[in-house]
PADO-813196 format. One record per residue (C-alpha): x, y negated, z negated; residue in three letters. Coordinates in nm, 4 decimals, padded with zeros to 6 digits, always signed. Each point is the difference from the previous one (the first is absolute). Last residue first. Layout:
{node {X; Y; Z}; Ala}
...
END
This chain:
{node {+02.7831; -06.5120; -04.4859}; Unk}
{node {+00.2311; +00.2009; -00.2950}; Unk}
{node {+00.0250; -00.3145; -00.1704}; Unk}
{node {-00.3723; -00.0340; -00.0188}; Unk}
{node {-00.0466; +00.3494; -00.2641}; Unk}
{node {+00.2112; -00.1585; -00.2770}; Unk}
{node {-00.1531; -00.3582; -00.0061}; Unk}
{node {-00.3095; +00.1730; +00.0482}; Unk}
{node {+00.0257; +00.1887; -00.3157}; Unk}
{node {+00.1462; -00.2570; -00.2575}; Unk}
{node {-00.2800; -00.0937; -00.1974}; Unk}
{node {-00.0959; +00.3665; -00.0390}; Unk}
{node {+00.3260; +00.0543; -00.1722}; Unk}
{node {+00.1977; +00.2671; +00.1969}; Unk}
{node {+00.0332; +00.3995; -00.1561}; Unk}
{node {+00.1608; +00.2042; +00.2325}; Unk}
{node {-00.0803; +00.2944; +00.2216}; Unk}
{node {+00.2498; +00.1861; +00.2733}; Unk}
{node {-00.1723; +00.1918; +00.2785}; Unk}
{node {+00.2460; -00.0810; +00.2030}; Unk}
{node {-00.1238; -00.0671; +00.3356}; Unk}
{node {-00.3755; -00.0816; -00.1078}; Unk}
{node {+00.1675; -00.2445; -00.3507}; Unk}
{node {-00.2246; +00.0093; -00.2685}; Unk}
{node {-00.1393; -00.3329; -00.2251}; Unk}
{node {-00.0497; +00.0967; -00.3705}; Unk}
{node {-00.1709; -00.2938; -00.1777}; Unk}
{node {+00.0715; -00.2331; -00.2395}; Unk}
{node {-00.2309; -00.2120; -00.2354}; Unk}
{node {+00.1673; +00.1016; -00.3094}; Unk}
{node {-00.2849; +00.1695; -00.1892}; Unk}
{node {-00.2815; +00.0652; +00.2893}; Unk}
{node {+00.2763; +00.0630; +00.2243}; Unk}
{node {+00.0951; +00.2998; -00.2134}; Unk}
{node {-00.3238; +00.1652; +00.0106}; Unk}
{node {+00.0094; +00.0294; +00.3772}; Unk}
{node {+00.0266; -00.2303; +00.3234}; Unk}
{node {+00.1683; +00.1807; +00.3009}; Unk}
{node {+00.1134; -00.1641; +00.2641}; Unk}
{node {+00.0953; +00.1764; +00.3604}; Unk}
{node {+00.2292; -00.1719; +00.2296}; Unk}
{node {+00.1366; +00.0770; +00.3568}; Unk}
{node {-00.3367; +00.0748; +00.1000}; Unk}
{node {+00.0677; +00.2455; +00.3220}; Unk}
{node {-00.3676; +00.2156; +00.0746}; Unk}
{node {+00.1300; +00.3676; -00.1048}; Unk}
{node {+00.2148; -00.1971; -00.3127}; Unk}
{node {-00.3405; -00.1491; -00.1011}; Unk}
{node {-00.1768; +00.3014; +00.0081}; Unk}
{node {+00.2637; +00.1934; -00.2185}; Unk}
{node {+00.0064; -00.2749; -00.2885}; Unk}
{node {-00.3698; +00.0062; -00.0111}; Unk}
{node {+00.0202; +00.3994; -00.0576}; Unk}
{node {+00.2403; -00.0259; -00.2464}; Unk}
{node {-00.1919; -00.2516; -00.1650}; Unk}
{node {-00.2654; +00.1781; -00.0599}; Unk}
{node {-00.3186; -00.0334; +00.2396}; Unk}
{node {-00.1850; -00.3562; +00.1589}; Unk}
{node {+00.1194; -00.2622; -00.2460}; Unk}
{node {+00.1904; -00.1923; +00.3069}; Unk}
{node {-00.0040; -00.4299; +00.0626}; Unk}
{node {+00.1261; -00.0932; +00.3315}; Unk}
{node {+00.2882; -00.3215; +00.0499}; Unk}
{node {+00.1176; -00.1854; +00.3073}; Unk}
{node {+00.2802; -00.1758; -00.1389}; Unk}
{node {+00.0942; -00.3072; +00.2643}; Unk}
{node {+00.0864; -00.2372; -00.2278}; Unk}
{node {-00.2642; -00.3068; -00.1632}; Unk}
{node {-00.1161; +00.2704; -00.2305}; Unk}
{node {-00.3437; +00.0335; -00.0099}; Unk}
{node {-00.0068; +00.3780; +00.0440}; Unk}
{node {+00.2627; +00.0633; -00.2506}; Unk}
{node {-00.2215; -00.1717; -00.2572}; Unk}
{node {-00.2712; +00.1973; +00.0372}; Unk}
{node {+00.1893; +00.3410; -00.0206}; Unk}
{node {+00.1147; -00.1681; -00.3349}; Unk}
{node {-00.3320; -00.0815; -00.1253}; Unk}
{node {-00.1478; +00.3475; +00.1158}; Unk}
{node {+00.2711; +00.1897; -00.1826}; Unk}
{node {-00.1007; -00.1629; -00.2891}; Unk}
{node {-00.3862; +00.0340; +00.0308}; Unk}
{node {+00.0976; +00.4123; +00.1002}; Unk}
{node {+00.2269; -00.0136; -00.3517}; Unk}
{node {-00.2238; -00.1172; -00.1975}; Unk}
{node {-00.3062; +00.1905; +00.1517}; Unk}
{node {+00.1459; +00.3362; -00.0785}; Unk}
{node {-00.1717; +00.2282; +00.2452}; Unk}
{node {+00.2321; -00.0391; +00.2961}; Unk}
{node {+00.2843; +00.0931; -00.1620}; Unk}
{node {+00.3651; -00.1199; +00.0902}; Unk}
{node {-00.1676; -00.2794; +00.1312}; Unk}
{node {+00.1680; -00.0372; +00.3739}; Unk}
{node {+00.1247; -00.2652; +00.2455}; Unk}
{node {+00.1086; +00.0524; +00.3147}; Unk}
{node {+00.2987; -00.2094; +00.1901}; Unk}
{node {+00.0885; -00.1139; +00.3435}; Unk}
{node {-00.3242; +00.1471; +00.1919}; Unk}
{node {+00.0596; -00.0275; +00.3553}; Unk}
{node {+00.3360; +00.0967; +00.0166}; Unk}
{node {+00.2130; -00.1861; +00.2311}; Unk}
{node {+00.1855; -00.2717; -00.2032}; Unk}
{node {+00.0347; +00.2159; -00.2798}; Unk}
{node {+00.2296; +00.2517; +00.2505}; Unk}
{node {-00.2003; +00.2729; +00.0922}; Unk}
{node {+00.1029; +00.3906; -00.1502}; Unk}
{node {-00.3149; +00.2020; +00.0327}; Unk}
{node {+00.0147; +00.2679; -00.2621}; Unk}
{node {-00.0203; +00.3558; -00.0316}; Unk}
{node {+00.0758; +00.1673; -00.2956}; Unk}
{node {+00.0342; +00.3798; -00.0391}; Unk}
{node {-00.1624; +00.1374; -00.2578}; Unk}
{node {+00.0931; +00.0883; -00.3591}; Unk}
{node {-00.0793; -00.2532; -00.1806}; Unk}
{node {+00.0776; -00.3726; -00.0248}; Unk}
{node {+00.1743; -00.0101; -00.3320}; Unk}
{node {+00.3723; -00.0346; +00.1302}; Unk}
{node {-00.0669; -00.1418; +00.3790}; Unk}
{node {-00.1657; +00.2916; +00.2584}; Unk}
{node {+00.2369; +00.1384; +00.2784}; Unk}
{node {-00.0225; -00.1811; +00.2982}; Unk}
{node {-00.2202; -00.0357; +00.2911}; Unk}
{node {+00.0414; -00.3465; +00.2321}; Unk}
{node {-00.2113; -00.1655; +00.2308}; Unk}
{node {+00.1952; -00.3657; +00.0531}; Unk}
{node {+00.0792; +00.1094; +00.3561}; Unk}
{node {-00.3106; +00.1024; +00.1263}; Unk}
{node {-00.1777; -00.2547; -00.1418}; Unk}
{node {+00.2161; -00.3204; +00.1463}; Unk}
{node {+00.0352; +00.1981; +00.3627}; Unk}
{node {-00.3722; +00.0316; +00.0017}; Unk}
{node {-00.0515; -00.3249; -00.0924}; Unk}
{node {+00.2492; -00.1668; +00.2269}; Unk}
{node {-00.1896; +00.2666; +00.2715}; Unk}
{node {-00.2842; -00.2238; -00.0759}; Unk}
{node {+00.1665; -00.3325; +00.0479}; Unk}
{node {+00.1434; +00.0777; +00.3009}; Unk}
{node {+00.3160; -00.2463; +00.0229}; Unk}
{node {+00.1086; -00.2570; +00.3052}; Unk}
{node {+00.2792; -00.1994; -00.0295}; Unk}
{node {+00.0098; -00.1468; +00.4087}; Unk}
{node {+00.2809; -00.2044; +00.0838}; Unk}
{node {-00.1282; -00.2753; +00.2958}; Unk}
{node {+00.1208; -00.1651; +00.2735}; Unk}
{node {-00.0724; -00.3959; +00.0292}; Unk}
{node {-00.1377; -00.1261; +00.3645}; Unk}
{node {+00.1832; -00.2904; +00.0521}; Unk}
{node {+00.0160; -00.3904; -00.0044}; Unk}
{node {+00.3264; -00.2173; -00.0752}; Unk}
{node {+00.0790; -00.2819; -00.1390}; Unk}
{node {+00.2513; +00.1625; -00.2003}; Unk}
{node {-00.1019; -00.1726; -00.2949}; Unk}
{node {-00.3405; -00.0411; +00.0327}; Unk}
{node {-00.0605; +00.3829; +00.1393}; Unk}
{node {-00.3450; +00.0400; +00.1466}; Unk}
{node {-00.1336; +00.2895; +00.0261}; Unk}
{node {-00.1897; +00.1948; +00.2619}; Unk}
{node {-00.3551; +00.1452; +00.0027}; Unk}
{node {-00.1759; -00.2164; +00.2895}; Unk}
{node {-00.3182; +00.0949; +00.0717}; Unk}
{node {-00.0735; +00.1763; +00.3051}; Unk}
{node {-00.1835; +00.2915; -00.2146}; Unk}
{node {+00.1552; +00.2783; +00.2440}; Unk}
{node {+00.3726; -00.1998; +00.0834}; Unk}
{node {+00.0409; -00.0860; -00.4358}; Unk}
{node {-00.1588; +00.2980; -00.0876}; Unk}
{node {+00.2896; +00.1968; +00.1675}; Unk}
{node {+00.2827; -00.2362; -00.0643}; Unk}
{node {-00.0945; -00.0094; -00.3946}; Unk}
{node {-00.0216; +00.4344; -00.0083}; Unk}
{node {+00.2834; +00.0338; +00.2224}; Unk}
{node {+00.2563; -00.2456; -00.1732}; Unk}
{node {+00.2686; +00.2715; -00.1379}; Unk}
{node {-00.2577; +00.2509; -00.1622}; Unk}
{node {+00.3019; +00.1156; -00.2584}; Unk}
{node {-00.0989; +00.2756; -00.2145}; Unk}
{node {-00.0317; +00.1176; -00.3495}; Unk}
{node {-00.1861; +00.2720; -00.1231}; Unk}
{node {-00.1166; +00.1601; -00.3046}; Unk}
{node {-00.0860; +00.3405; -00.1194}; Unk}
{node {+00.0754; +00.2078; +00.2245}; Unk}
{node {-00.0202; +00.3794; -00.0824}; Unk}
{node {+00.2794; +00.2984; -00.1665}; Unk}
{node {-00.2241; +00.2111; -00.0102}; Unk}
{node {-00.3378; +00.1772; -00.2045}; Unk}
{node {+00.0710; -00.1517; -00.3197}; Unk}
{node {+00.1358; -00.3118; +00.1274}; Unk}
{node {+00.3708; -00.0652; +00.0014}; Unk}
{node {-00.0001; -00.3565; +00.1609}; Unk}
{node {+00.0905; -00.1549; +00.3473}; Unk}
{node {+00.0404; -00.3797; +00.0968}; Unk}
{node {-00.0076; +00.0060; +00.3517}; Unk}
{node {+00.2310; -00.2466; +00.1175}; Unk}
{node {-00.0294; -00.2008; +00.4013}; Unk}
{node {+00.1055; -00.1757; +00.2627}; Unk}
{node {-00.1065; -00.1118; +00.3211}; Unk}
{node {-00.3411; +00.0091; -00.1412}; Unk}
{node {-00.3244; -00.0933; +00.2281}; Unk}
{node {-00.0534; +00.3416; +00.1097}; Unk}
{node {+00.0234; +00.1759; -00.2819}; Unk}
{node {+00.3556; +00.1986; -00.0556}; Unk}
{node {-00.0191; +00.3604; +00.1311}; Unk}
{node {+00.1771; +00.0112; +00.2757}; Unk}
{node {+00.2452; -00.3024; -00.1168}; Unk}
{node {+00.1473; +00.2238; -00.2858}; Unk}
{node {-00.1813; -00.0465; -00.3930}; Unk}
{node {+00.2990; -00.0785; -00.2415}; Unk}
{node {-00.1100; +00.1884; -00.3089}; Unk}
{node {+00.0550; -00.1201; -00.3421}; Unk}
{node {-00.0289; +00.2367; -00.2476}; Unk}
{node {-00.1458; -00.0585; -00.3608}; Unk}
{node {-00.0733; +00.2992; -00.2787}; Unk}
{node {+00.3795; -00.0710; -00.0412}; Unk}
{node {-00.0845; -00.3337; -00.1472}; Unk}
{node {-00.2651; +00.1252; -00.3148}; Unk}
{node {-00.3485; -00.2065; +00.0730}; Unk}
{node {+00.0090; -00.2424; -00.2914}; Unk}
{node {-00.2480; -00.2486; +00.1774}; Unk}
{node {+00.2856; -00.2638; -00.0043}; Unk}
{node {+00.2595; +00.2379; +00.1720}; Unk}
{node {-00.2628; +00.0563; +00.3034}; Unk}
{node {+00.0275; -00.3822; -00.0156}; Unk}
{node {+00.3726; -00.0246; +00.0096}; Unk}
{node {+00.0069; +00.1616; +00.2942}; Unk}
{node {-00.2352; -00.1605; +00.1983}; Unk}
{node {+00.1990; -00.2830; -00.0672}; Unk}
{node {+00.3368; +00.1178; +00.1229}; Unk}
{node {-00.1657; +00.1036; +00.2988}; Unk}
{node {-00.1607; -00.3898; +00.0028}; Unk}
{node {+00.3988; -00.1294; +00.0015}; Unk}
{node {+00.0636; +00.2236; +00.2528}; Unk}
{node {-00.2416; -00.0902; +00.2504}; Unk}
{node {+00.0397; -00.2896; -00.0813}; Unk}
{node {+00.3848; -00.0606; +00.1344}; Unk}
{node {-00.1416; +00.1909; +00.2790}; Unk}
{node {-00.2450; -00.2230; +00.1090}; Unk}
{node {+00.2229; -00.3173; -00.0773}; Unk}
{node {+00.0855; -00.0851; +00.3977}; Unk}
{node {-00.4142; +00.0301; +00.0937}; Unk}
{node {-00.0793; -00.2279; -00.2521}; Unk}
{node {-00.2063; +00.1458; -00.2726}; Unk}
{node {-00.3538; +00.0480; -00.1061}; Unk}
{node {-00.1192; +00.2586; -00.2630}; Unk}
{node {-00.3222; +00.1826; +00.0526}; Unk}
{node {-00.0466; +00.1519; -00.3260}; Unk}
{node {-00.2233; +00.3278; -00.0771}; Unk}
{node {-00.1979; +00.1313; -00.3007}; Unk}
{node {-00.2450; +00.2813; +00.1756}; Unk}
{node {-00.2662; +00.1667; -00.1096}; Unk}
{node {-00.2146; +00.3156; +00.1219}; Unk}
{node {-00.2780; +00.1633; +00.1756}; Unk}
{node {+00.0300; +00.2653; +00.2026}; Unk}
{node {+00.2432; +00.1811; -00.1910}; Unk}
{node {+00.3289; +00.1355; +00.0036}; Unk}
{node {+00.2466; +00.0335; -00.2965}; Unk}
{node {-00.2929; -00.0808; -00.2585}; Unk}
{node {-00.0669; +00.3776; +00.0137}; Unk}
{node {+00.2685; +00.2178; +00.2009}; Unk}
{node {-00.2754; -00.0445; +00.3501}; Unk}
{node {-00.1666; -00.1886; +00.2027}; Unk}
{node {+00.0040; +00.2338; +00.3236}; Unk}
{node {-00.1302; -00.2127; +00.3454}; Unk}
{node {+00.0072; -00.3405; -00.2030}; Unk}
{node {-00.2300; -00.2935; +00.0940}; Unk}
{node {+00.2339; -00.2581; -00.1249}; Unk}
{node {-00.1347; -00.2815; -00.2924}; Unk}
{node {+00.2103; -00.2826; -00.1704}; Unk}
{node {-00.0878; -00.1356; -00.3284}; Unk}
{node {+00.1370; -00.3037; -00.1215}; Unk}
{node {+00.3062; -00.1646; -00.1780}; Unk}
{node {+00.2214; -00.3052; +00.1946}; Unk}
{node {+00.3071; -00.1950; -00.0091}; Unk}
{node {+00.0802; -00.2775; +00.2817}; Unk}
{node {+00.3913; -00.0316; +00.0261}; Unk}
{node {+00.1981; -00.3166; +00.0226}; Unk}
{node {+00.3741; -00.0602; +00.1808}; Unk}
{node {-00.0700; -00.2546; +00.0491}; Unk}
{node {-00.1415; -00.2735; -00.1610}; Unk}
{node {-00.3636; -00.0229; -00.0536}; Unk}
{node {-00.2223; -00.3171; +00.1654}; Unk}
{node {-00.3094; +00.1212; -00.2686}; Unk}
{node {-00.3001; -00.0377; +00.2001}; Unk}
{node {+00.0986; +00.0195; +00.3519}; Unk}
{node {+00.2727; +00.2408; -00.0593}; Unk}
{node {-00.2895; +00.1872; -00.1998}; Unk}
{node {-00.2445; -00.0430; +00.2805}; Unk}
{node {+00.2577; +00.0942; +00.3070}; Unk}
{node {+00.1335; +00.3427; -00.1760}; Unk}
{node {-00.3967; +00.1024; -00.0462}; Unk}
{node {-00.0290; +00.2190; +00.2713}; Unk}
{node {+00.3350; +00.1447; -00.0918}; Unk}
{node {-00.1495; +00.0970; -00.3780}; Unk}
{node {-00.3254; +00.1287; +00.1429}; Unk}
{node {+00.1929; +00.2252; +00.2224}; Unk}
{node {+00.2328; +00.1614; -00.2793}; Unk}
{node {-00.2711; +00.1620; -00.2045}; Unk}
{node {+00.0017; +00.3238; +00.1863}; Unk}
{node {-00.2609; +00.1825; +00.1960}; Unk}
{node {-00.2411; -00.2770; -00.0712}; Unk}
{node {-00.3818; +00.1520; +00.0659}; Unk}
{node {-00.0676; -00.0779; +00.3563}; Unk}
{node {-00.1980; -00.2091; +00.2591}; Unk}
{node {-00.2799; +00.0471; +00.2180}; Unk}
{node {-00.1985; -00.3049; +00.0599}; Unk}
{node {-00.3604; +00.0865; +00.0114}; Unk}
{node {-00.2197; -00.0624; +00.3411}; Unk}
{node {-00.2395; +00.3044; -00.0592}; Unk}
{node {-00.0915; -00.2067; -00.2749}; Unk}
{node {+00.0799; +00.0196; -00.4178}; Unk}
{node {+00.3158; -00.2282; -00.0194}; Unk}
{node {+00.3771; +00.1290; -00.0532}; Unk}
{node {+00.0433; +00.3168; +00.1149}; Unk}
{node {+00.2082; +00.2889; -00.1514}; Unk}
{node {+00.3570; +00.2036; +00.1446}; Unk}
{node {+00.2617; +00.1685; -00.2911}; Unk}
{node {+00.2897; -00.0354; +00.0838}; Unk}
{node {+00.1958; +00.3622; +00.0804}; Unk}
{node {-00.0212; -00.0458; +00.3896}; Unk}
{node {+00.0050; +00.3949; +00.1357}; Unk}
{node {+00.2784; +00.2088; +00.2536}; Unk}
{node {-00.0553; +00.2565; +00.2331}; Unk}
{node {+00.2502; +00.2691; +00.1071}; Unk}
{node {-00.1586; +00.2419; +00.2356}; Unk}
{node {+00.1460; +00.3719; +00.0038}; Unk}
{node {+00.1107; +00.1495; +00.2841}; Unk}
{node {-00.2724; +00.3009; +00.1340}; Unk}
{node {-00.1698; -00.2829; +00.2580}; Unk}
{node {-00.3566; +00.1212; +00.0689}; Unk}
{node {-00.0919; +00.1631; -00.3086}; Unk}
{node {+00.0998; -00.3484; -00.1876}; Unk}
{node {+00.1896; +00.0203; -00.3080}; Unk}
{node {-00.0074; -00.2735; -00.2370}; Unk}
{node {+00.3361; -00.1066; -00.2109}; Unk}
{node {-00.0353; -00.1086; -00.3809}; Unk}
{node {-00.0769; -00.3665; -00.0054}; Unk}
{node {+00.3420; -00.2503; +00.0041}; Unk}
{node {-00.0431; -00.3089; -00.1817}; Unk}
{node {-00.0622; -00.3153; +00.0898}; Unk}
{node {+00.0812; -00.3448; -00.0661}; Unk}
{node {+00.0835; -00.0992; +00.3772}; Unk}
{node {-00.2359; -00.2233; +00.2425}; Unk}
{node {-00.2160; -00.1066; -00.3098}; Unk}
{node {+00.2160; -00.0670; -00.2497}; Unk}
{node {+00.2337; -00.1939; +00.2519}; Unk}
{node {+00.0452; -00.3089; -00.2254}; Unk}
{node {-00.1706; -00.2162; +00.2816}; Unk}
{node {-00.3024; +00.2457; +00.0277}; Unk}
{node {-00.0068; +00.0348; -00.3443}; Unk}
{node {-00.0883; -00.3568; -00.0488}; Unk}
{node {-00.2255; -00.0196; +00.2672}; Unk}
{node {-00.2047; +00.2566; -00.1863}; Unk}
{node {-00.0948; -00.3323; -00.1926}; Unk}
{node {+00.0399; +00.1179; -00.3727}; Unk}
{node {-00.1657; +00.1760; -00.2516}; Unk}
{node {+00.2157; +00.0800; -00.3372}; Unk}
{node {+00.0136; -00.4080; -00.0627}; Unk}
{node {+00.3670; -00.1429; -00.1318}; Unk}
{node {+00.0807; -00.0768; -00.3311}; Unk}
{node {+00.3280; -00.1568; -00.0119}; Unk}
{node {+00.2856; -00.0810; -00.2323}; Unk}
{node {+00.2614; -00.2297; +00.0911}; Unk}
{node {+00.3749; +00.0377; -00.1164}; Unk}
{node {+00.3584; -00.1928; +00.0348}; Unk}
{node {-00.0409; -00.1616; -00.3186}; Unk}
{node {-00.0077; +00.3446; -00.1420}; Unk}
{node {-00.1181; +00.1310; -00.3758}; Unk}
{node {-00.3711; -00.0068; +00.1000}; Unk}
{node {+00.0376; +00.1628; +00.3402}; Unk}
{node {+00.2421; +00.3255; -00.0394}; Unk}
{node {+00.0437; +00.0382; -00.3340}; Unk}
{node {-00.3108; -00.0933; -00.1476}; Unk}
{node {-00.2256; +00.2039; +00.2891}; Unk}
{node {+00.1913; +00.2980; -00.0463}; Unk}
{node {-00.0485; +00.0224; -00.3411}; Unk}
{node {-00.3661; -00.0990; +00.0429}; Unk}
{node {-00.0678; +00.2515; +00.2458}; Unk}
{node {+00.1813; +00.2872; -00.1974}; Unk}
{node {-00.2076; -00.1253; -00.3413}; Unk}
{node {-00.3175; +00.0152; +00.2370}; Unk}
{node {+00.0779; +00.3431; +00.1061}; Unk}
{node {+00.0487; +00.1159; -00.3414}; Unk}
{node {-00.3288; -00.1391; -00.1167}; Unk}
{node {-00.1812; +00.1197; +00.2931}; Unk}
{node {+00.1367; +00.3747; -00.0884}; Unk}
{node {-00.0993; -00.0558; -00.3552}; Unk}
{node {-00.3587; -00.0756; +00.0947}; Unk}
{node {-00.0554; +00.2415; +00.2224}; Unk}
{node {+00.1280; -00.0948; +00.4422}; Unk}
{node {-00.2002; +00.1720; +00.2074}; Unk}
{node {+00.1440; +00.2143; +00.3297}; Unk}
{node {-00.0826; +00.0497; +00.3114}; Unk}
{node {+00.2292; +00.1706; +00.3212}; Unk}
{node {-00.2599; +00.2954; +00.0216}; Unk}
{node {-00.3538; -00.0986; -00.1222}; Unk}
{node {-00.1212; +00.1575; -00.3172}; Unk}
{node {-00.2625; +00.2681; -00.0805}; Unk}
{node {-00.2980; -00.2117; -00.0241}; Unk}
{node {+00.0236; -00.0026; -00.3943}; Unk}
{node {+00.4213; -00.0819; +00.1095}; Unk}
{node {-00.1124; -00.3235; +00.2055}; Unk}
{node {+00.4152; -00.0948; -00.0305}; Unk}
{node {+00.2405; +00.2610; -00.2021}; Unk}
{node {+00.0185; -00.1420; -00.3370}; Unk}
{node {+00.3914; -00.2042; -00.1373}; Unk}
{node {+00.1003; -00.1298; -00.3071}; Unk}
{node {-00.2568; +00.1488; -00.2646}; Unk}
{node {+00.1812; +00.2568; -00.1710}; Unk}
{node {-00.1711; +00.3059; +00.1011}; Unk}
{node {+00.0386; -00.1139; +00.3633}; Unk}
{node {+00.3573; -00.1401; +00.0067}; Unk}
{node {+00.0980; +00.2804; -00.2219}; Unk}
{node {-00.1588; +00.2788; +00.2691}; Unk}
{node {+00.1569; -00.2076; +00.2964}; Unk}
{node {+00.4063; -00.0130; -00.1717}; Unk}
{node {-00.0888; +00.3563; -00.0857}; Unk}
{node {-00.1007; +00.1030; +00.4063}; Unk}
{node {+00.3380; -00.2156; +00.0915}; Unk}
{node {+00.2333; +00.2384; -00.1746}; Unk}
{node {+00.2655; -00.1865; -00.2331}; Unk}
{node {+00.3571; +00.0875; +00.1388}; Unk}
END
C-alpha cells in the first residue's frame, strides 16, 4: 500500500496539489490546486459531467449560488442537526463528563449593518438543486423520472481535517438529485448503484479497491431511509468515497411547507400530482482525486535502458492525465532538430482532439523521460536525427516503456485512439 506522506510529497514537488496560505504557515482543512492538479480535476469534472448530463435525455445541469437564504437550511435541517460531537468538558461541579455538540457550516452575514442577514456557506450542493426543482419543471416540463446534475464547492467547519484531500474545509462536490415515483425508488436505486459502479470503473480505479457498505439506520443521515457508502482502499484506510442514498420526498416536502410554494409534480398521464422522491449519486470530487492518484502511483523496476533506479510513475488513463503527450529535441542545442520538434509539438496542440501537449529540452532524455512518468503523460516523443531524414519520430509508451518509430503525419491519429 502506497504511504499517504509520498502520495503528498509528489503532489507538492510535482505541481498537483500545495498546502493552502503555506508562506503564512497554512490553514488546516486548505488546500491549492497546481497546475497539473487543476488539470486532472477538470478532466474528472468533465468526464463526469459528459456521462452523466450531456450524454442523458433524462439530465439537467445546474449551477446553484454558495450563499443561500438560511431559510433554506432551516427546512433541510442543517441548522437544527449537522453537527458533530466536541470532545467532552468537565465541569468541577458535576465530575460526569458533558457531551456538547458544534454546527459544521460555516455562519457569515449578508449586508454590512448591525441588521445583516446571517446565512451560511453551502454545506452540500444538494439544496440549491431542490430549490430549483420548480424552475426547471417550469422551464423545461421534464419527464420523469429526471435528475438535476450539479459540480460546486461545498464548505463544513471541520473539528480535525485531516488524511489530506480526505477531509477538508473546503471542498467539491458532483452530486445528482434524481426524481422518481415513490413505487420505482428501489428499482433506481439499483439501477444508479450499478452506475456508480461503472464510473469508478471509468476512472481506472482497480474494482477490489471498491467496497460497498450498507450504512444501518443509526447512522444513516437524517433525511435517508436508505443508504450505500461507497468505500475505497485509501492509503491511510479503507474510507468513503462515494455515496448513494435515498432522501424519499423530505427535502421537496420540507421546502415545499417552509417556503409555502408549491413543489409537487404534475403527472399528465396519470393525472395525478405528488411530491417525487429522490435517488441521490453524490461523489467528492477531491477525494475522486485522491483516490485517482493514489491508485495510479506505481514503482517498478526501470524499462531496458532506463538506469538503474527504481521508476516511479503515475499510471492515469489518457483521458485523465493532464498532459497527454511531451515532446522533446533529442538535443537542445541543435536548432534543426529543436525547430522540428517545435513544428510537431505545434501541431499536436491544434489538433481538433483532445491532446493536451508540453514541449521538454530541460536535461537528457533520461531524465525527461523520468519526470514525465512521476507526473502520468502516457506519451513521450522524441524527434532526433532520424526524423530529420524520414520524417518519423520515436513516440514512448509510460506503462511500457516501449519506443517506435511513427511518421510525424500520423502521430495524433495514433495518440487519439487511446482517448
Amino acid at each position: 500500500m502506497t504511504n499517504l506522506d509520498t502520495i503528498v510529497a509528489l503532489a507538492k514537488r510535482r505541481g498537483f496539489v500545495y498546502p493552502g496560505s503555506e508562506i503564512y504557515g497554512g490553514l488546516a482543512g486548505t488546500w491549492d490546486y497546481g497546475p497539473l492538479g487543476v488539470a486532472l480535476k477538470n478532466n474528472i469534472k468533465s468526464l463526469w459531467w459528459h456521462r452523466f448530463v450531456e450524454s442523458r435525455e433524462d439530465m439537467y445541469g445546474l449551477d446553484s449560488a454558495i450563499l443561500m437564504n438560511r431559510q433554506v437550511w432551516q427546512a433541510s435541517g442543517h441548522v437544527a442537526g449537522f453537527s458533530d460531537p466536541l470532545p467532552p468538558r468537565f465541569d468541577l461541579k458535576d465530575p460526569k463528563p458533558q457531551g456538547r455538540t458544534f454546527n459544521t457550516m460555516f455562519q457569515t452575514q449578508i449586508g454590512a449593518t448591525d441588521e445583516a442577514q446571517v446565512s451560511y456557506l453551502r454545506p452540500e450542493t444538494a439544496q440549491g438543486m431542490f430549490v430549483n426543482f420548480k424552475n426547471v419543471v417550469d422551464s423545461f416540463h421534464p419527464k420523469l423520472p429526471f435528475g438535476l446534475a450539479q459540480i460546486g464547492k461545498a464548505f463544513r467547519n471541520e473539528i480535525a481535517p485531516r488524511d489530506f484531500l480526505f477531509r477538508a474545509r473546503e471542498f467539491e462536490q458532483m452530486e445528482i438529485e434524481y426524481f422518481v415515483w415513490l413505487k420505482d425508488w428501489e428499482i433506481q436505486f439499483a439501477y444508479w448503484r450499478g452506475q456508480m459502479l461503472e464510473w469508478f470503473a471509468e476512472l481506472g480505479l482497480v474494482s477490489d479497491k471498491i467496497h460497498e457498505l450498507e450504512v444501518p439506520e443509526n447512522d444513516r443521515a437524517h433525511y435517508s431511509r436508505r443508504t450505500i457508502d461507497f468505500e475505497f482502499d485509501f492509503p491511510f484506510g479503507r474510507k468513503e468515497l462515494a455515496g448513494l442514498a435515498y432522501r424519499t420526498d423530505f427535502d421537496l416536502k420540507n421546502h415545499s411547507e417552509s417556503s409555502t410554494v408549491d413543489l409537487s409534480y404534475y403527472d399528465e398521464e396519470a393525472k395525478e400530482r405528488f411530491i417525487p422522491h429522490v435517488i441521490e449519486p453524490t461523489f467528492g470530487l477531491d477525494r475522486t482525486v485522491l483516490a485517482v492518484l493514489a491508485n495510479a502511483y506505481t514503482e517498478d523496476d526501470p524499462p531496458a535502458g532506463g538506469g538503474g533506479e527504481k521508476r516511479i510513475l503515475l499510471k492515469l488513463h489518457p483521458r485523465l492525465a493532464p498532459i497527454t503527450v511531451a515532446v522533446f529535441p533529442l538535443l537542445k542545442n541543435k536548432p534543426a532538430l529543436v525547430t522540428k520538434a517545435r513544428t510537431i509539438f505545434d501541431s499536436l496542440k491544434a489538433s481538433p482532439y483532445k491532446l493536451v501537449a508540453t514541449f521538454d529540452d530541460n536535461g537528457n532524455i533520461g531524465k525527461r523521460y523520468r519526470r514525465q512518468d512521476e507526473i502520468g503523460t502516457p506519451y513521450c516523443i522524441t524527434i532526433d536525427f532520424q526524423t530529420l531524414d524520414d520524417d518519423t519520430a520515436t513516440l514512448r509508451d509510460r506503462d511500457t516503456g516501449e519506443q517506435e518509430r511513427v511518421a510525424a503525419t500520423e502521430l495524433v491519429d495514433k495518440i487519439k485512439t487511446s482517448l
